[in-house]
C-alpha positions in Angstrom: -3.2 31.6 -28.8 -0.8 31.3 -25.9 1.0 34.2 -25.1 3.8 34.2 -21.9 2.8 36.3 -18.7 6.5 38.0 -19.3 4.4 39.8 -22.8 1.1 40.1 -21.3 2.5 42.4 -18.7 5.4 43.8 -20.4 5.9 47.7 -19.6 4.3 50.5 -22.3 6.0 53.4 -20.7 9.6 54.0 -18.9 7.8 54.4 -16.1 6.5 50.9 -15.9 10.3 49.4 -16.0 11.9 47.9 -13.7 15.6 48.8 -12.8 18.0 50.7 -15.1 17.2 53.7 -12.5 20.6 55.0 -13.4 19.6 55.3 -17.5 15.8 55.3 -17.0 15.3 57.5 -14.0 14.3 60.7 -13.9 17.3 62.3 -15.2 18.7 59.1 -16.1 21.0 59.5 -19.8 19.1 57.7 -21.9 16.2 58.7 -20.5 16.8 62.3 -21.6 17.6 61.4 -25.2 14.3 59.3 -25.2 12.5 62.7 -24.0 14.3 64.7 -27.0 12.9 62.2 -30.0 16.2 62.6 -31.3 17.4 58.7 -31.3 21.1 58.2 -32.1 22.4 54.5 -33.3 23.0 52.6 -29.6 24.1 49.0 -28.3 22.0 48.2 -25.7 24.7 45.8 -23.4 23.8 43.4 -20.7 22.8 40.2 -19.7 19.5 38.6 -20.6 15.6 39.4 -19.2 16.5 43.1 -17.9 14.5 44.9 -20.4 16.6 45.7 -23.7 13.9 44.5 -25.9 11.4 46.2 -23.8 12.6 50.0 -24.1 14.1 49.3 -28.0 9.8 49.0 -28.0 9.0 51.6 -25.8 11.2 54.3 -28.0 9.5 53.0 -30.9 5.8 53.3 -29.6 6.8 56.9 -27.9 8.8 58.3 -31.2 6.0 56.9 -32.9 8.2 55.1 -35.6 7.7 51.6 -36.8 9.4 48.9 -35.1 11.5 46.2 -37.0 12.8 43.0 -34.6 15.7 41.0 -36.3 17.7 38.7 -34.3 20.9 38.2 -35.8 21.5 34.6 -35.1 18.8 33.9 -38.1 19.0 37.5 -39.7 21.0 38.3 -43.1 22.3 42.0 -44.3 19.1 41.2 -47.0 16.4 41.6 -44.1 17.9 45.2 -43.5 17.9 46.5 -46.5 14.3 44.9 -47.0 13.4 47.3 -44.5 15.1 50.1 -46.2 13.4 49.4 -49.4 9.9 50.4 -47.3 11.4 53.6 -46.6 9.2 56.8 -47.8 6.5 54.4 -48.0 3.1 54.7 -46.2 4.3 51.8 -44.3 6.9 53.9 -42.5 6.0 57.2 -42.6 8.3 58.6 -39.2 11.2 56.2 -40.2 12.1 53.1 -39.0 14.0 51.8 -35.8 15.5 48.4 -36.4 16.3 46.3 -33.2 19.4 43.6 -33.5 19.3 41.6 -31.3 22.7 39.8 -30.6 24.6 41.7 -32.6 27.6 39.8 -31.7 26.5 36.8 -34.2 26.9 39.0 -37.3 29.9 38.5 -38.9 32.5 41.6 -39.8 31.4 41.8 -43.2 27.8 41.4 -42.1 28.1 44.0 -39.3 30.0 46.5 -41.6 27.3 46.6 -44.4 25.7 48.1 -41.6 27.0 51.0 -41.8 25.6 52.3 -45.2 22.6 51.8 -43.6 23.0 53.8 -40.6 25.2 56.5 -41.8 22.8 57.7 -44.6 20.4 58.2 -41.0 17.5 55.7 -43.5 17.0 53.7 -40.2 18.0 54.1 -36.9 19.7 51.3 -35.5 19.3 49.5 -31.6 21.7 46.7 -32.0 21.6 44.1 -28.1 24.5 42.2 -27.0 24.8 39.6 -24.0 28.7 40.3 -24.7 31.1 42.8 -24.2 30.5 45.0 -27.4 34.2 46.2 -27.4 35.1 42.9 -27.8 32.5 41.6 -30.1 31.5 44.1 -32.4 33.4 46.1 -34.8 35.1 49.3 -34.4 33.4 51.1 -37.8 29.7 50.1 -36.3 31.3 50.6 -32.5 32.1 54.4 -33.7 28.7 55.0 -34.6 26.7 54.1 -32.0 26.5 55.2 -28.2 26.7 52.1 -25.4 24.5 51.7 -22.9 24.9 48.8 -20.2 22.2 47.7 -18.6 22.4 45.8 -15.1 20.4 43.1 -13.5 17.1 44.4 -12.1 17.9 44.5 -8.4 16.0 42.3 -5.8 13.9 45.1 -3.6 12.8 46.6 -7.5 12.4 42.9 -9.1 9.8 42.5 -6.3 7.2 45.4 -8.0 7.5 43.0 -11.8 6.6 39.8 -9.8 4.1 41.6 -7.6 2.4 42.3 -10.6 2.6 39.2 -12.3 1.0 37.4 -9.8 -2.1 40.0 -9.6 -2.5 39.4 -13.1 -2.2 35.3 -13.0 -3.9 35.1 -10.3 -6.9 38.0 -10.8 -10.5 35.7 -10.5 -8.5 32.8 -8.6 -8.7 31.5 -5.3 -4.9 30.6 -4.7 -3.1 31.6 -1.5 0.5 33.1 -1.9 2.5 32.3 1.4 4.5 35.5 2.3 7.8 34.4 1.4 7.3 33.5 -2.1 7.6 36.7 -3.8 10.9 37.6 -1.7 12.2 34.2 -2.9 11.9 34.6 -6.6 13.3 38.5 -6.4 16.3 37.1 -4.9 16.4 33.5 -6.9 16.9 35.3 -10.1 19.4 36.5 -10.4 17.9 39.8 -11.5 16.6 38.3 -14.4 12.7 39.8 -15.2 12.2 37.2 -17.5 13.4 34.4 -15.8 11.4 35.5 -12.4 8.1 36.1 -14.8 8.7 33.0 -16.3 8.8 30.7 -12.9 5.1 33.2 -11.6 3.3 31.7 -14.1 4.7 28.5 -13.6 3.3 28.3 -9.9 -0.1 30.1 -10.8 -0.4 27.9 -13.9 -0.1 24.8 -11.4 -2.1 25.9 -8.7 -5.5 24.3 -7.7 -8.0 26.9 -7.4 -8.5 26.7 -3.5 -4.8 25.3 -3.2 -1.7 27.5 -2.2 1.5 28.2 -3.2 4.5 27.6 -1.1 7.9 29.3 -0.1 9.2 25.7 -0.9 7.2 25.5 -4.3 9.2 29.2 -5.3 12.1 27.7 -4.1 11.7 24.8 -6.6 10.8 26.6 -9.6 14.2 28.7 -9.1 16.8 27.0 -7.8 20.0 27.4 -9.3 18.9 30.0 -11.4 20.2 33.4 -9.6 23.8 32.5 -11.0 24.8 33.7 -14.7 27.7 31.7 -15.6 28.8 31.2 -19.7 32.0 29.7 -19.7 32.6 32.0 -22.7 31.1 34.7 -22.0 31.4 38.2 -19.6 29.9 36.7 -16.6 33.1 33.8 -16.6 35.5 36.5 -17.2 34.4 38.3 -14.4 33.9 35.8 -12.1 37.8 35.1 -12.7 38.7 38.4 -12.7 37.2 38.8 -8.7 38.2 35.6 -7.9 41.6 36.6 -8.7 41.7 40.1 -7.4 40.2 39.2 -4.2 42.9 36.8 -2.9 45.7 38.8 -4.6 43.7 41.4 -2.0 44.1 38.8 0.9 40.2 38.3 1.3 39.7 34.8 2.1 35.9 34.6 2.0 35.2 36.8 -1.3 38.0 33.8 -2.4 35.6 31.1 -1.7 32.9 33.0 -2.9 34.6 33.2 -6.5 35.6 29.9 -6.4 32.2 28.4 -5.4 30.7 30.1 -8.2 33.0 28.6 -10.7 32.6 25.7 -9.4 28.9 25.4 -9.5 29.3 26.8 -13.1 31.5 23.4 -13.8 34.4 25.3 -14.7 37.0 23.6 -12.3 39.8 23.8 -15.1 40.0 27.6 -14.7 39.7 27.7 -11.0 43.1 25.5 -10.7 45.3 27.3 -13.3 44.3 30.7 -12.0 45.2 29.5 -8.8 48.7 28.6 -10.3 49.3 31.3 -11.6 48.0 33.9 -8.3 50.9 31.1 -6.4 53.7 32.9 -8.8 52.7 36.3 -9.5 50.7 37.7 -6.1 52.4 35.7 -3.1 55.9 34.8 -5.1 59.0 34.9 -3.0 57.0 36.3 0.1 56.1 32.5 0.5 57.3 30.3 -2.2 56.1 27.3 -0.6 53.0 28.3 -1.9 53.9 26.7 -5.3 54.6 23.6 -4.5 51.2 23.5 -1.9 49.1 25.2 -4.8 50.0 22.3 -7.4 49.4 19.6 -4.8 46.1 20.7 -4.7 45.5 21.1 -8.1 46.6 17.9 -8.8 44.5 16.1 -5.8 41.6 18.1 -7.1 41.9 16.7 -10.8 42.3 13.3 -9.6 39.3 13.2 -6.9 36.8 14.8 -9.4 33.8 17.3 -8.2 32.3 17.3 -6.1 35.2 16.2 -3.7 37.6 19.0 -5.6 36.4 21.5 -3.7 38.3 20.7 -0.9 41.8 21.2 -1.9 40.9 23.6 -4.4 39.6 25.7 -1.2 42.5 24.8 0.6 44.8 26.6 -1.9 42.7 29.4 -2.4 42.8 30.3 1.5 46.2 28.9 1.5 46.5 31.8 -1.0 44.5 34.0 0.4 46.2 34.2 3.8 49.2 34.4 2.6 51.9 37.4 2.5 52.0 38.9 -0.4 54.9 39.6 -3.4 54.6 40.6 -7.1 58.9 40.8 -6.6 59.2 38.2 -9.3 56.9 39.7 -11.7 58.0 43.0 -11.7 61.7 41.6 -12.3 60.5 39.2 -15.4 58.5 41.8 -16.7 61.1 44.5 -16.5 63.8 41.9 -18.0 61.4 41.4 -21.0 60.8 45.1 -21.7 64.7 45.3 -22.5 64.9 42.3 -24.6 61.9 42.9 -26.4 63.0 46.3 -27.1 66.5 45.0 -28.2 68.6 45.7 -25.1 70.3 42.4 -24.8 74.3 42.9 -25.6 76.6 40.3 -25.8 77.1 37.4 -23.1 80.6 37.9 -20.9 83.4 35.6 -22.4 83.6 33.9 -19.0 79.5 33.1 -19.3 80.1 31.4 -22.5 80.2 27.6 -23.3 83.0 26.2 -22.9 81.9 22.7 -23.2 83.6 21.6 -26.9 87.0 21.9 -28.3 88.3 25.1 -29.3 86.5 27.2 -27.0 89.5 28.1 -25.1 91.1 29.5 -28.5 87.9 31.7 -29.0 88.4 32.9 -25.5 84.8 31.2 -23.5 84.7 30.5 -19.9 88.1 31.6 -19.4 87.5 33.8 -16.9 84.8 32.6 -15.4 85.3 31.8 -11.8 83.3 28.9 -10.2 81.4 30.2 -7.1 81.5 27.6 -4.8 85.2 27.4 -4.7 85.1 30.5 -2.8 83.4 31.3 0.5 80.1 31.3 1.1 79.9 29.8 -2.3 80.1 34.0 -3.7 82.4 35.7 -5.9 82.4 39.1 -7.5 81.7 39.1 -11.3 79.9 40.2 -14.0 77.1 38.7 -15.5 75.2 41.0 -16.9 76.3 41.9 -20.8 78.3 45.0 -20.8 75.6 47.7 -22.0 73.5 46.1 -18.8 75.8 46.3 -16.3 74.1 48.8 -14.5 70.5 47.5 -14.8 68.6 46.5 -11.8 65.2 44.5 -12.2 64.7 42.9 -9.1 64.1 44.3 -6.2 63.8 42.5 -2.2 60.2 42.8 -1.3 59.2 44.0 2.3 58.0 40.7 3.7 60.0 38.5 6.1 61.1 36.1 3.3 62.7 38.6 1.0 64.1 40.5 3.8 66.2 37.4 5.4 67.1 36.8 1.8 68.5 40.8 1.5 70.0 40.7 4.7 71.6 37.0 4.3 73.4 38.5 0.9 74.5 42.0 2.0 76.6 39.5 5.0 77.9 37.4 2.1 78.3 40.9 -0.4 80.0 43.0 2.2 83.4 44.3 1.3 
């Protein structure tokens, strides 16, 4: 029966994995608690093909308890307590590990009838999620069990799984392996095992005997695949969240960088509205210009199309980017909205009123109200604010040139 290279050469000890150095190293956390045989419920967090599966296995085979493997996109609460049910049983006679996999596809009332299983300590649970477990799974099962995130398997330690792999493939073969090919899949994968195990055998499985395989072949099998993008999952979110923070940090090239990669992941929508909003809340009244550039390009971008978008949507990222920098407005709007919300608002000035129907002169509205530009400089001394605010300030001149000439132009106009 066929059986993937990624399970012929999957590792039997912690030693044999690849990455996680930080849980799995010598000292490493979870390492540690592996060591002790005493296994607590855990999420095992982080993308796909770094080895979640692979040491739920390995603490099954070294605590020498059997090992059940549910995936919870087919799995119901019945398969659970089917395994409880061989409890004290010959079957199971050091207690069970159960391994979830995507934990995140069990419902709340699915994921809290969990929790009878694992608080009685019957079965000890190792639930995998590709998604952020505080978001995804519930705070009764999230109290019980300790996180651990695992990262992608970096390139330099990628290089010893694929080394391996093509040993094994190729062991009783004549096939020639150029010298760049296993640097090329490391780094292609995006420091997915699985994925760079998966594209070895599919070079060795189409390689003459007597042939070779090429840098160009490798770079074939995985092109476009060191990326992680789910337009609904963690890696999107992040994505945005650098993309964001580096221009709001005035890096122009991590800007591009962000942007290409949600653009190669198709997502141009998000690109243009975060680029929107980073126009009115990180440059603001330091450049406000950079509204009306930003929206240009937005709307050039949705009527061009990828792949031609990329050029304006770069050209307002940089624009961006470059730019001086102001979260002036922001700070005011949000300041303004604490009061309100928090029932500061007292009533509007008489003079601010509408006056615009009959009557309103008996009940006293715009009476006093004195029209600015009859006076110089198109000023006059008022109140606005509702009496219990009078003495609130929310904004605040920023430091850059624009603000500043602003400040100065109005303490001129406010001068006594």
């Amino acid at each position: 029966m066929y059986q993937p290279l990624a399970d012929k050469i999957r590792p039997q000890t912690l030693d044999d994995v690849v990455g996680q150095k930080a849980l799995l190293g010598e000292g490493g956390v979870l390492r540690r608690i592996i060591d002790s045989g005493q296994i607590p419920n855990m999420i095992f967090y982080g993308p796909s093909g770094i080895g979640k599966t692979t040491v739920a296995s390995i603490i099954a085979r070294q605590t020498q308890r059997r090992l059940y493997r549910l995936n919870a996109t087919t799995a119901s609460i019945q398969d659970i307590r089917a395994v409880v049910d061989e409890l004290d049983t010959f079957l199971t006679p050091n207690g069970a590990l159960v391994y979830l996999d995507e934990i995140q596809y069990f419902n709340k009332k699915q994921q809290q009838s969990l929790l009878e299983c694992i608080e009685s300590g019957k079965i000890t649970l190792i639930a995998s999620t590709t998604e952020n477990p505080y978001f995804y799974i519930y705070g009764a099962v999230l109290s019980r069990c300790t996180v651990f995130e695992f990262q992608p398997v970096e390139p330099q330690e990628l290089a010893r799984a694929v080394e391996r792999a093509f040993r094994l493939a190729l062991e009783g073969r004549a096939v020639a392996v150029e010298e760049d090919v296993m640097r090329t899949i490391s780094e292609s994968c995006g420091g997915d095992v699985r994925k760079a195990l998966n594209a070895v055998e599919l070079l060795t499985g189409g390689a003459p005997d007597g042939g070779a395989i090429t840098a160009e072949d490798a770079k074939a099998v995985a092109q476009r695949s060191n990326m992680r993008f789910d337009r609904d999952g963690d890696a999107h979110y992040d994505i945005l969240s650098a993309f964001h923070k580096s221009i709001r940090g005035s890096d122009p090239d991590a800007a591009v960088h962000y942007l290409a990669r949600l653009l190669e992941g198709g997502d141009m929508i998000s690109a243009a509205r975060r680029l929107l909003v980073i126009a009115a809340e990180d440059v603001g009244l330091a450049y406000p210009q950079a509204m009306p550039v930003v929206k240009a390009c937005v709307d050039a971008a949705f009527q061009l199309g990828l792949p031609e978008a990329r050029l304006p949507l770069a050209e307002a990222a940089l624009v961006l980017a470059t730019a001086p920098k102001s979260n002036s407005a922001t700070v005011a709007i949000e300041a303004a909205l604490a009061d309100v919300r928090g029932g500061d608002v007292g009533e509007i000035p008489a003079g601010l009123r509408d006056a615009h129907y009959q009557g309103a002169a008996k009940l006293g509205r715009g009476l006093t109200y004195q029209f600015p530009h009859d006076y110089p400089n198109h000023w006059v001394q008022q109140q606005y604010l509702p009496d219990a605010l009078q003495s609130c300030r929310y904004y605040d001149f920023g430091p850059n040139k624009n603000e500043q000439a602003a400040k100065n132009y109005w303490e001129k106009v406010k001068r006594p």
